[in-house]
C-alpha positions in Angstrom: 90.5 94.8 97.9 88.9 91.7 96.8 86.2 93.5 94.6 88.8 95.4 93.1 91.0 92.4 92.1 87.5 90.8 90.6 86.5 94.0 88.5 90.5 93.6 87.4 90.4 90.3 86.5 87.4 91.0 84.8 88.3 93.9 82.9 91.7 92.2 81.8 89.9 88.7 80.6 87.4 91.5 78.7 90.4 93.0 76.9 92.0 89.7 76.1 88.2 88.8 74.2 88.6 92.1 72.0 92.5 91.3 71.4 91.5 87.8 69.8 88.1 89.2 68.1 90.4 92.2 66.4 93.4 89.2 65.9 90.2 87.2 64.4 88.9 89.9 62.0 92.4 91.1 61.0 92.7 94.5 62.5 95.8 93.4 64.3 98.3 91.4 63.0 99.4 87.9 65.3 102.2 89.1 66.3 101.1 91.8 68.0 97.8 90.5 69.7 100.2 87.2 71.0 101.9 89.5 73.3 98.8 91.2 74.8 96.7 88.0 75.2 99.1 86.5 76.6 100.0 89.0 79.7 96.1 90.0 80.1 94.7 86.5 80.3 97.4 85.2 82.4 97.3 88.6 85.7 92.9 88.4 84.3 93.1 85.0 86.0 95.1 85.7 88.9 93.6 88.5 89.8 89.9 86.9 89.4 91.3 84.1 91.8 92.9 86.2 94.2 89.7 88.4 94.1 87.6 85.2 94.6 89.9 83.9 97.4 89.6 87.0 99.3 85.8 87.3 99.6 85.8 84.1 100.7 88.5 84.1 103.6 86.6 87.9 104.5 84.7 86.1 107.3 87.1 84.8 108.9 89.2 87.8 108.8 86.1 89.5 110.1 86.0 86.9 113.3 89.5 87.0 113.6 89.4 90.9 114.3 86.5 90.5 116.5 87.3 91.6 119.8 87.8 89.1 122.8 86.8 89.7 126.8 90.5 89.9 128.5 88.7 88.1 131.4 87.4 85.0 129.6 88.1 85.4 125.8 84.3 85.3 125.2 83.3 87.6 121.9 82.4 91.3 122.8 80.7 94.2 120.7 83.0 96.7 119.2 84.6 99.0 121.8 84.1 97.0 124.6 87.1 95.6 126.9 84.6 92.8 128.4 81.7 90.6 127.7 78.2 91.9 129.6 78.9 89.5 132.5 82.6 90.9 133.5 82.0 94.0 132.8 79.2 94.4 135.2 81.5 92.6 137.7 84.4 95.2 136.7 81.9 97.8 138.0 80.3 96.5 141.2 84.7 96.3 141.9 84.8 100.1 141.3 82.1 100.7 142.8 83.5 98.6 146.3 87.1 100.3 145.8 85.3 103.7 145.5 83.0 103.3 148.2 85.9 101.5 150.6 88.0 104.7 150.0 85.2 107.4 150.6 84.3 105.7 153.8 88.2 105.2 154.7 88.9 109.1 154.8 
């Protein structure tokens, strides 16, 4: 979303250039062009900044999606419920409960 607001921004600060240059050289008359350069410079610079401002808050966006261990909060690799030291624990306690109810029967 952020490029896209950048390539906007850009593209609108582009077309208010041309409106001045054909304002400049007299293929449009003032009244006309005043209108247009107005609106496209004024949404060309928000949309640069909001398109800046996004790239740079993407990392932490990123971090703030990460996922979390639900035993200790530590950061884990996509998909996983646990960080490498729980879940090995989480096993060897399946592996106990599994193995206390096999021998239980």
């Amino acid at each position: 979303m952020g490029r896209f607001l950048r390539y906007v921004g850009i593209f609108l600060l582009a077309v208010t250039a041309v409106l001045m240059l054909a304002e400049g050289v007299g293929w449009l008359e003032g009244s006309v062009t005043d209108v247009g350069v107005w609106w496209a410079a004024r949404v060309g610079v928000i949309c640069l900044a909001g398109g800046v401002l996004l790239a740079l808050l993407s990392p932490v966006g990123r971090e703030l999606r990460r996922g979390r261990c639900v035993r200790c909060g530590a950061a884990v690799e996509r998909g996983q419920t646990y960080c490498a030291d729980h879940l090995q624990a989480a096993v060897n306690e399946y592996r106990d409960q599994t193995r206390d109810g096999m021998l239980g029967r």
